[in-house]
C-alpha positions in Angstrom: -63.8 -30.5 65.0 -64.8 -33.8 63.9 -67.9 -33.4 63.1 -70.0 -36.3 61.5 -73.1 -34.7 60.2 -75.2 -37.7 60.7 -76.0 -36.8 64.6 -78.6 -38.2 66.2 -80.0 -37.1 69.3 -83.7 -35.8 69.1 -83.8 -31.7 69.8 -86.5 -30.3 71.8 -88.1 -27.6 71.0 -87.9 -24.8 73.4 -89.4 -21.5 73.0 -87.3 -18.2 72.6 -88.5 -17.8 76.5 -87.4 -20.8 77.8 -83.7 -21.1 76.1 -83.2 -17.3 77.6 -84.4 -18.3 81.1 -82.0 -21.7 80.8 -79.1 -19.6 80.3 -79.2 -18.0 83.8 -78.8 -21.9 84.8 -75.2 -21.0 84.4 -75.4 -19.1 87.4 -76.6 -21.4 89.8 -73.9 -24.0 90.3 -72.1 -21.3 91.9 -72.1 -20.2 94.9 -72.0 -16.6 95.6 -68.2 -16.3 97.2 -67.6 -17.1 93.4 -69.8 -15.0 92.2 -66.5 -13.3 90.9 -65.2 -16.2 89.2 -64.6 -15.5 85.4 -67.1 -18.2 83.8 -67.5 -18.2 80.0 -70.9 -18.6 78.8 -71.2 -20.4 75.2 -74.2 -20.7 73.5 -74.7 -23.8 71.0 -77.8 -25.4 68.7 -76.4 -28.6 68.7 -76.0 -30.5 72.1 -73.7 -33.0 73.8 -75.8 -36.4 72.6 -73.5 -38.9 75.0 -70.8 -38.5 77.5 -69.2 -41.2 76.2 -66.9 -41.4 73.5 -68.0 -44.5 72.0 -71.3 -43.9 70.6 -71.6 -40.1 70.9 -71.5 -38.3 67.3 -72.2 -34.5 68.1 -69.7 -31.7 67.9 -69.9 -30.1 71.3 -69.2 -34.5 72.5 -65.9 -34.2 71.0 -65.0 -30.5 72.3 -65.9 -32.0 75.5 -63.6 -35.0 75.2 -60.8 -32.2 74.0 -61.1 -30.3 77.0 -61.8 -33.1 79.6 -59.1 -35.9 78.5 -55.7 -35.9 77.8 -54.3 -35.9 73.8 -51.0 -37.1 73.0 -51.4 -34.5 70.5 -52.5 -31.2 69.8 -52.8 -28.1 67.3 -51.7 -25.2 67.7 -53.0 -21.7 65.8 -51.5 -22.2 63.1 -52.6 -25.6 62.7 -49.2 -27.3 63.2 -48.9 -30.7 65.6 -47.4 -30.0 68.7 -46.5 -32.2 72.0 -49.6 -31.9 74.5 -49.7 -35.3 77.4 -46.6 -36.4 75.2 -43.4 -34.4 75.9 -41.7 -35.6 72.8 -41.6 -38.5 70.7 -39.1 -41.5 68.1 -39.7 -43.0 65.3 -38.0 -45.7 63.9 -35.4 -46.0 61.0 -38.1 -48.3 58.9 -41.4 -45.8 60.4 -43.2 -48.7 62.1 -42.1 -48.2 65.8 -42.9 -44.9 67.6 -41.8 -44.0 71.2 -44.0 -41.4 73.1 -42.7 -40.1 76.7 -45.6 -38.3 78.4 -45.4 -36.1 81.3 -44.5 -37.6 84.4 -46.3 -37.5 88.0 -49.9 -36.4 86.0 -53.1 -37.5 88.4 -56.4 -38.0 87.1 -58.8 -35.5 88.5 -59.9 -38.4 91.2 -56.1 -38.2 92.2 -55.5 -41.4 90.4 -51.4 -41.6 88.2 -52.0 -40.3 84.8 -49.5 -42.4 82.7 -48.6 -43.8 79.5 -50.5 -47.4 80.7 -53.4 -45.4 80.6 -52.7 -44.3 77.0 -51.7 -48.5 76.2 -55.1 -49.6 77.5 -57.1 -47.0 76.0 -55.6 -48.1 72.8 -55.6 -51.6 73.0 -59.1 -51.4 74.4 -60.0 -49.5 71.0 -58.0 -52.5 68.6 -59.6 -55.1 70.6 -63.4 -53.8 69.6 -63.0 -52.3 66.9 -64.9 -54.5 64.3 -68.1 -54.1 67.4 -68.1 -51.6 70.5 -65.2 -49.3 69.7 -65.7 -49.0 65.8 -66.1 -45.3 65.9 -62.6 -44.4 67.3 -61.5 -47.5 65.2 -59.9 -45.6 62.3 -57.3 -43.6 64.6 -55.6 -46.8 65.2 -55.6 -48.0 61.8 -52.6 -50.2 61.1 -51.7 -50.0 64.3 -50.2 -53.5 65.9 -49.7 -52.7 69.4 -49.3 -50.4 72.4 -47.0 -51.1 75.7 -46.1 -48.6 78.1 -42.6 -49.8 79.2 -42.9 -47.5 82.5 -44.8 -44.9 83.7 -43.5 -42.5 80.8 -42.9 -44.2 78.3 -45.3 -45.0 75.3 -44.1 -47.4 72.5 -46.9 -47.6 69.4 -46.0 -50.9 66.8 -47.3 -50.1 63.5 -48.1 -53.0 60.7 -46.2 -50.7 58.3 -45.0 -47.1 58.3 -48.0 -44.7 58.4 -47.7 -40.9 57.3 -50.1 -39.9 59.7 -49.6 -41.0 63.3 -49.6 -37.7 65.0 -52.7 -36.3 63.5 -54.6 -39.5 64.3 -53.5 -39.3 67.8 -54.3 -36.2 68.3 -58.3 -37.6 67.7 -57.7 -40.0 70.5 -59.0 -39.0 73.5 -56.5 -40.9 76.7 -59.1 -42.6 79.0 -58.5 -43.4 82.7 -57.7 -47.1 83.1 -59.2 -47.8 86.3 -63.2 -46.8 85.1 -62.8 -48.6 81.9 -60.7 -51.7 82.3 -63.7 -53.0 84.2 -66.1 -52.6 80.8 -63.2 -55.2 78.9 -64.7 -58.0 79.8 -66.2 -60.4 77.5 -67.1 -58.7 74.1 -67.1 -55.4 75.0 -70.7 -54.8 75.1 -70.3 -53.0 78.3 -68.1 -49.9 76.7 -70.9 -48.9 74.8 -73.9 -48.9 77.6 -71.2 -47.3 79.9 -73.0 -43.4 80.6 -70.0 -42.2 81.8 -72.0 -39.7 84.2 -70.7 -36.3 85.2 -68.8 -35.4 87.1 -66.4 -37.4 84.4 -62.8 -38.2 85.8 -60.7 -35.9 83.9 -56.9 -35.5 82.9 -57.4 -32.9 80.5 -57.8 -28.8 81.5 -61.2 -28.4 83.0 -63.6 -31.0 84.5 -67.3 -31.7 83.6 -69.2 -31.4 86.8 -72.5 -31.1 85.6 -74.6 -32.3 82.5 -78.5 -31.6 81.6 -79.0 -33.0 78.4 -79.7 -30.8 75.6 -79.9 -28.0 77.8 -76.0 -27.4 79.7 -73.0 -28.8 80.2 -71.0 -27.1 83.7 -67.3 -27.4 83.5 -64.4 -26.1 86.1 -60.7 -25.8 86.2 -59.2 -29.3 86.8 -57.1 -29.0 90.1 -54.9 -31.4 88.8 -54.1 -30.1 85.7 -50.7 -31.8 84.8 -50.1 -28.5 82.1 -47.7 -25.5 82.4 -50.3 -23.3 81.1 -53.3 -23.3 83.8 -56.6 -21.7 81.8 -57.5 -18.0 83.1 -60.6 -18.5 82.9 -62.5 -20.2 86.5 -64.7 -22.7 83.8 -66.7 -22.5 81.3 -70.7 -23.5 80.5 -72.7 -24.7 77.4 -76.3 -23.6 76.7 -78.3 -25.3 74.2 -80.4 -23.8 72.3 -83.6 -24.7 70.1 -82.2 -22.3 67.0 -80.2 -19.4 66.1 -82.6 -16.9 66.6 -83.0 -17.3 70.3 -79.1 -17.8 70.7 -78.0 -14.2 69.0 -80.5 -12.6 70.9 -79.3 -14.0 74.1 -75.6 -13.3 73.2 -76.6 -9.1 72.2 -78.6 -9.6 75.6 -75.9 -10.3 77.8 -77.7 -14.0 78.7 -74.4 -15.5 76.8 -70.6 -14.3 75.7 -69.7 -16.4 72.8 -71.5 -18.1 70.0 -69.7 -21.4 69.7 -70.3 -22.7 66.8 -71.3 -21.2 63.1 -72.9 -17.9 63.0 -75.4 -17.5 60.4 -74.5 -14.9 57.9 -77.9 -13.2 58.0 -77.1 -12.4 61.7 -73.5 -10.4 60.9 -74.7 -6.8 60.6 -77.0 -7.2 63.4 -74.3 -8.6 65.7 -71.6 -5.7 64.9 -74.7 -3.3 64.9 -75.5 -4.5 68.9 -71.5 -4.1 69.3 -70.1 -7.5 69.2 -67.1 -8.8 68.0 -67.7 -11.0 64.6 -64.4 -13.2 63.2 -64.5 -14.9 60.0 -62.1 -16.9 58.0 -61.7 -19.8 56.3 -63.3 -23.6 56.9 -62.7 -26.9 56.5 -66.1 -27.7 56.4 -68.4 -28.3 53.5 -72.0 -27.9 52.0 -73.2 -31.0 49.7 -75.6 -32.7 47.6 -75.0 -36.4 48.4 -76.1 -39.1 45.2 -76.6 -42.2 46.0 -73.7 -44.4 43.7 -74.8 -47.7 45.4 -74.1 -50.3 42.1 -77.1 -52.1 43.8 -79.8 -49.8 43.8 -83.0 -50.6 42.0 -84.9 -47.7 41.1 -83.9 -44.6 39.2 -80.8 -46.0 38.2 -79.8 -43.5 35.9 -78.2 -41.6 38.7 -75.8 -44.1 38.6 -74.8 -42.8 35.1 -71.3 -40.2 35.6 -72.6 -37.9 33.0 -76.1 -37.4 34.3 -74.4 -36.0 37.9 -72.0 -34.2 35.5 -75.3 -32.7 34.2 -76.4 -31.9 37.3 -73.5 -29.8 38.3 -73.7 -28.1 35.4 -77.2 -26.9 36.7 -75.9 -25.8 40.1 -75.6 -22.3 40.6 -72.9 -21.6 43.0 -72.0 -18.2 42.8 -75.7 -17.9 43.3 -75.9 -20.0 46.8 -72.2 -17.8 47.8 -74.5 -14.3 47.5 -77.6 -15.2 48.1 -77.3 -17.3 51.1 -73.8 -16.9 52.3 -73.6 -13.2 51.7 -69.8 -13.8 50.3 -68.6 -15.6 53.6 -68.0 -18.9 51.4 -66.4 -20.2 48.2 -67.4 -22.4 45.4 -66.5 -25.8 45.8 -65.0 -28.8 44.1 -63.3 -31.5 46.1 -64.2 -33.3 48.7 -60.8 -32.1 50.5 -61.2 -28.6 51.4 -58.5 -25.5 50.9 -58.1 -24.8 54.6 -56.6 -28.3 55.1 -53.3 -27.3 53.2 -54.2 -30.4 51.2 -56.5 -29.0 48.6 -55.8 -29.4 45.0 -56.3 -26.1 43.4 -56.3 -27.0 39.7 -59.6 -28.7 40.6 -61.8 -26.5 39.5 -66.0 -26.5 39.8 -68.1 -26.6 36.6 -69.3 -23.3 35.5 -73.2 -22.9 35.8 -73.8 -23.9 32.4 -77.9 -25.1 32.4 -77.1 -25.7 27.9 -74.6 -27.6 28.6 -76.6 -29.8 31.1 -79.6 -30.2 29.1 -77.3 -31.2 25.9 -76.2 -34.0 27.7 -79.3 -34.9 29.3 -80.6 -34.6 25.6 -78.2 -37.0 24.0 -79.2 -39.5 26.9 -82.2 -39.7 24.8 -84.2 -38.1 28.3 -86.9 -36.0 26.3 -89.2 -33.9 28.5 -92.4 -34.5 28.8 -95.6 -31.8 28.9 -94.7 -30.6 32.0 -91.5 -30.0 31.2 -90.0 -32.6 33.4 -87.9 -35.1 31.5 -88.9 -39.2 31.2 -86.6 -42.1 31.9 -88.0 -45.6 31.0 -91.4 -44.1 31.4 -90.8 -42.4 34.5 -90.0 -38.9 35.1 -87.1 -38.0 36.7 -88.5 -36.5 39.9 -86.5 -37.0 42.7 -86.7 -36.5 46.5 -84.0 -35.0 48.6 -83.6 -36.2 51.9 -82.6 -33.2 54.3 -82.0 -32.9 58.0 -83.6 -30.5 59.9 -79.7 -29.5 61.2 -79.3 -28.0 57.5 -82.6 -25.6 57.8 -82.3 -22.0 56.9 -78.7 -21.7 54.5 -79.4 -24.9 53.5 -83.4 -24.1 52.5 -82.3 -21.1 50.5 -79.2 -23.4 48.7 -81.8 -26.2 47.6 -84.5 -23.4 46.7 -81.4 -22.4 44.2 -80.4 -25.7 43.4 -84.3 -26.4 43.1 -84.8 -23.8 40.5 -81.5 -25.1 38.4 -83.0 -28.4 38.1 -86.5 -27.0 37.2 -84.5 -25.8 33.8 -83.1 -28.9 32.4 -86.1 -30.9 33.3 -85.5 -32.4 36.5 -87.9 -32.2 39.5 -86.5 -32.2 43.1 -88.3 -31.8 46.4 -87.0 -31.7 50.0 -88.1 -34.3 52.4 -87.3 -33.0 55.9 -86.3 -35.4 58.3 -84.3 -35.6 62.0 -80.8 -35.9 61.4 -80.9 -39.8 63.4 -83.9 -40.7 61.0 -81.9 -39.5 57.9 -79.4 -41.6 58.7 -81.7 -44.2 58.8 -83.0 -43.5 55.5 -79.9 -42.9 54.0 -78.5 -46.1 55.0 -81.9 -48.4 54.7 -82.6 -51.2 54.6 -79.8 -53.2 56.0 -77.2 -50.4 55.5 -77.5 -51.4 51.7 -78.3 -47.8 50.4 -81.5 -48.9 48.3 -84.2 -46.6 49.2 -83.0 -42.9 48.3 -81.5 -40.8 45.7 -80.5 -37.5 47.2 -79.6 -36.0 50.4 -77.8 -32.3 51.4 -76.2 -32.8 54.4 -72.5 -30.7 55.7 -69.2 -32.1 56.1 -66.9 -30.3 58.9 -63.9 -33.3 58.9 -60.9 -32.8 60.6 -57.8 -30.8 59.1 -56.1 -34.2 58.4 -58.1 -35.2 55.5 -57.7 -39.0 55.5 -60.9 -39.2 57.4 -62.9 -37.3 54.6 -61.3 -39.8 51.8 -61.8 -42.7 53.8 -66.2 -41.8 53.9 -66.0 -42.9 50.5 -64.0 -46.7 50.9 -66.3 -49.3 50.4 -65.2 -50.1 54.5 -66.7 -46.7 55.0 -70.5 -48.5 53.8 -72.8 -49.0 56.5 -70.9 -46.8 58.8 -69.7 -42.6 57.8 -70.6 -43.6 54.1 -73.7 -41.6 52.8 -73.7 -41.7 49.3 -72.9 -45.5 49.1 -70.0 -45.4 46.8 -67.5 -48.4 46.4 -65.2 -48.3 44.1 -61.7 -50.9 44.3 -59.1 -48.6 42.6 -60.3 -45.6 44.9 -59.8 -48.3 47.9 -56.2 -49.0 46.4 -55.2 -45.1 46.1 -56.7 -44.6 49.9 -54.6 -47.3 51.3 -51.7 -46.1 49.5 -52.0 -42.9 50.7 -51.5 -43.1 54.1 -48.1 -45.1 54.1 -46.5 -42.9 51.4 -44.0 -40.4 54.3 -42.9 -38.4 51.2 -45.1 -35.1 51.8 -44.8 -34.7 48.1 -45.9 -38.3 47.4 -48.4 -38.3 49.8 -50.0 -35.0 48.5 -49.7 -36.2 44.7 -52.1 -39.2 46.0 -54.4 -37.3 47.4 -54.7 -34.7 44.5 -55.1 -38.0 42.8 -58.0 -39.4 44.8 -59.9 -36.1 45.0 -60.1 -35.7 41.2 -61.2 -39.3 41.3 -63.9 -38.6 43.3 -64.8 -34.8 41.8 -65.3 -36.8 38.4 -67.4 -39.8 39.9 -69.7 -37.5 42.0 -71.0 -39.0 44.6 -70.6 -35.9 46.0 -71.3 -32.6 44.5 -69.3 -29.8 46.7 -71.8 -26.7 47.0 -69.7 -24.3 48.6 -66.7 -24.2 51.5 -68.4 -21.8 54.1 -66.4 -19.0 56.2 -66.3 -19.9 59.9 -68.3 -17.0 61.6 -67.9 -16.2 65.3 -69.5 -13.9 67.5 -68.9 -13.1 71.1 -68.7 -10.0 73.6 -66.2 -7.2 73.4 -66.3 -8.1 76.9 -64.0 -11.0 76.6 -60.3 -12.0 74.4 -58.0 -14.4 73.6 -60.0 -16.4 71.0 -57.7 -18.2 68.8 -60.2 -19.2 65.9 -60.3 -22.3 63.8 -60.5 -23.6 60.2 -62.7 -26.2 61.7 -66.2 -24.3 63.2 -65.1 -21.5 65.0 -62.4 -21.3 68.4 -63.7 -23.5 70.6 -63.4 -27.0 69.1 -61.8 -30.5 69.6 -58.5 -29.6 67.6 -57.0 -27.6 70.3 -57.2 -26.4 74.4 -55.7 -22.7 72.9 -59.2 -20.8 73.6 -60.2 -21.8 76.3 -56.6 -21.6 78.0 -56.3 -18.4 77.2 -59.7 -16.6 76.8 -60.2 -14.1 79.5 -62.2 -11.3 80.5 -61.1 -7.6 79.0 -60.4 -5.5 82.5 
């Protein structure tokens, strides 16, 4: 799933009594001649924030636009690119021409044709705005030149130059239906981005949103015009959103839900195999981090800006402390910013031991002597810090700064958390002007897609004022990511990227805490969950869940 962490809708808080009673909402929409239907009931903290694909940033958004519009692309289980709207596809001696041919007489779920036009506009449309309206889907069409469909079937994508990652990047693009957006084109666009895009949404993809209560359900049903071989078993599937984990596992070992659809907490494992449901765990893309701001421009506490006081502060991180004390083992330590579930990992890479001598040694031949509190002084000020973190991180992410707190607290550096909504973090992070002045530290996640240009590219200087956090900008870094995604030599390609991620390890503008587990819980009552390295089965990489999940008989 690509999940940005910086969401930003505004949660309401709902008592344990109220999310329980919401859930039985899935039961209302239908009526009872289908009270037989086989309806799977996911339970969620973190809700659809827009139904439209330009300015929505949440997780369960993208699922949606997974499972509601067509891909040219998919994964499969074992995370290998396979055809999905596109049968089959060409590419040019030279790499920079690519010929897509899609599956012919597809409707729309309005009865519309579902063509390759439809994937020309969409991705013209995104080329078009993408420096205002369409900038967030802008970097799946990077280098791209043009897109004609020269029929009905037929798909033909110009690239600038040869690019080693078409198919991943296409597989992010969701295929919108012509005749609803065209008429948002005109003039500059503004249009695409106040569009709601209101359920029930025309569909081309598997199931069809019909209804949509935000930050409490989302309603979807088989679409009737499902151009796919495979029809889903299941009748449709809902979404309840819930106010915290608490009040979801309790509706799940209640019977109010059958799946946990995103990332379990590992607290909650025992008690969930305990109450008899199914737990899965493996692997993740995603990440834990303490974010520092390396913004060349910022004017206090600049000696953050200095590589070997973060190397310091690594040294001072415990992280076989945060895997089992907070993850109970379901993580690793981390390093890079490039995960080991993505296949593109660099495993010599290795974390700095805890090591709090080592730290305060360097800190020491800084000349940064602690004062009578123990706290050491820079310039005359001591080096207390605050850390700006969302409220999405609460619980795991409480106890890991509480560690990382205490680690400090040793080699003379003071830390405290300032809790804030994820959209006002953002803010903060980014203030004023997008010109990352105003803060120091954040801890925030990271659960990029498998492909990991996106993850490299957050730390371009194009990425600041947009998915940048830490406000890093450095030209050789911008060189080695550019080069990177023309090199069509796997070997090459992957020699870059071990390149770039030990560039960035040794900078630290990120300090990778740990790679979590994905953990996911449903009822013994249901199969045919294919899980994922991203958060869990049910996720924007795929359709393989929810085509195949089904109740056991």
């Amino acid at each position: 799933m690509k999940k940005k962490p910086h969401q930003s809708w505004n949660m309401r808080t709902l008592t344990f009594a109220a999310a329980v009673a919401a859930a039985t909402v899935f039961q209302a929409p239908f009526t009872p001649a289908a009270s037989a239907a086989e309806i799977l009931r996911i339970g969620a903290t973190q809700p659809i924030d827009s139904l439209n694909p330009f300015v929505s940033d949440s997780d369960y958004s993208s699922v949606m636009y997974q499972y509601v519009y067509p891909h040219l692309t998919e994964y499969d289980a074992k995370l290998q690119i396979v055809p999905s709207f596109a049968t089959k596809w060409e590419v040019s001696e030279e790499g920079k021409v690519w010929t897509f041919h899609t599956i012919p007489g597809a409707k729309w779920s309005d009865g519309e044709p579902l063509t390759a036009k439809d994937a020309a506009f969409t991705f013209n449309m995104i080329r078009k705005f993408q420096t205002g309206t369409t900038g967030k889907l802008a970097g799946w069409v990077a280098h791209m030149a043009d897109a004609q469909a020269s029929d009905d079937n037929t798909l033909v994508l110009t690239y600038k130059l040869p690019v080693a990652n078409v198919l991943t990047q296409l597989q992010a693009l969701p295929i919108l239906p012509r005749h609803v957006w065209e008429p948002l084109t005109e003039g500059n666009g503004e249009q695409i981005s106040t569009f709601p895009n209101t359920a029930p949404v025309v569909a081309g993809g598997p199931f069809v949103l019909t209804k949509h209560d935000n930050e409490q359900i989302a309603l979807f049903a088989r679409n009737p015009n499902w151009w796919g071989k495979k029809k889903p078993v299941i009748d449709g599937f809902g979404l309840q959103f819930f106010a915290n984990d608490d009040a979801m596992i309790t509706a799940l070992v209640t019977d109010k839900l059958d799946m946990i659809g995103e990332q379990t907490p590992p607290t909650a494992v025992e008690t969930l195999k305990k109450a008899g449901m199914t737990v899965l765990s493996g692997p993740s893309v995603g990440m834990k981090t303490l974010i520092i701001n390396t913004s060349p421009d910022k004017p206090k506490n600049r000696e953050l800006l200095d590589p070997k006081v973060r190397e310091a502060l690594e040294y001072a991180i415990d992280r076989e402390t945060i895997d089992k004390i907070v993850w109970l083992g379901f993580s690793a330590p981390g390093s890079t910013i490039v995960a080991p579930a993505t296949g593109f990992h660099d495993e010599a890479i290795k974390p700095l031991p805890y090591d709090t001598d080592k730290a305060n040694e360097i800190l020491e031949g800084k000349g940064f002597k602690k004062g009578g509190d123990g706290i050491r002084v820079v310039d005359g000020k001591r080096m207390s810090y605050e850390v700006i973190f969302p409220t999405e991180e609460n619980g795991t992410g409480d106890r890991a700064f509480q560690i990382i707190q205490a680690g400090f607290k040793k080699i003379g550096i003071e830390v405290t958390q300032r809790k804030m909504d994820p959209g006002a973090a953002t803010e903060a992070i980014h203030a004023p002007e997008a010109k990352y002045l105003d803060y120091d530290f954040a801890m925030w996640s990271w659960v990029p897609p498998v492909e990991p240009d996106f993850m490299l590219s957050i730390v371009t200087c194009g990425a600041r004022g947009g998915n940048s956090d830490s406000g890093y900008c450095n030209a050789d870094y911008d060189k080695m990511y550019l080069k990177q995604g023309t090199l069509l030599d796997k070997k090459e390609r992957l020699a870059e990227i071990s390149a770039m991620q030990k560039h960035i390890f040794e900078a630290r503008p990120y300090i990778v805490l740990n790679y979590p587990n994905v953990i996911e819980a449903h009822s013994p009552k249901w199969d045919g969950f294919v899980l994922s390295p991203l958060v869990g089965s049910v996720n924007n990489l795929s359709t393989e869940t929810l085509m195949n999940v089904h109740k056991v008989k």
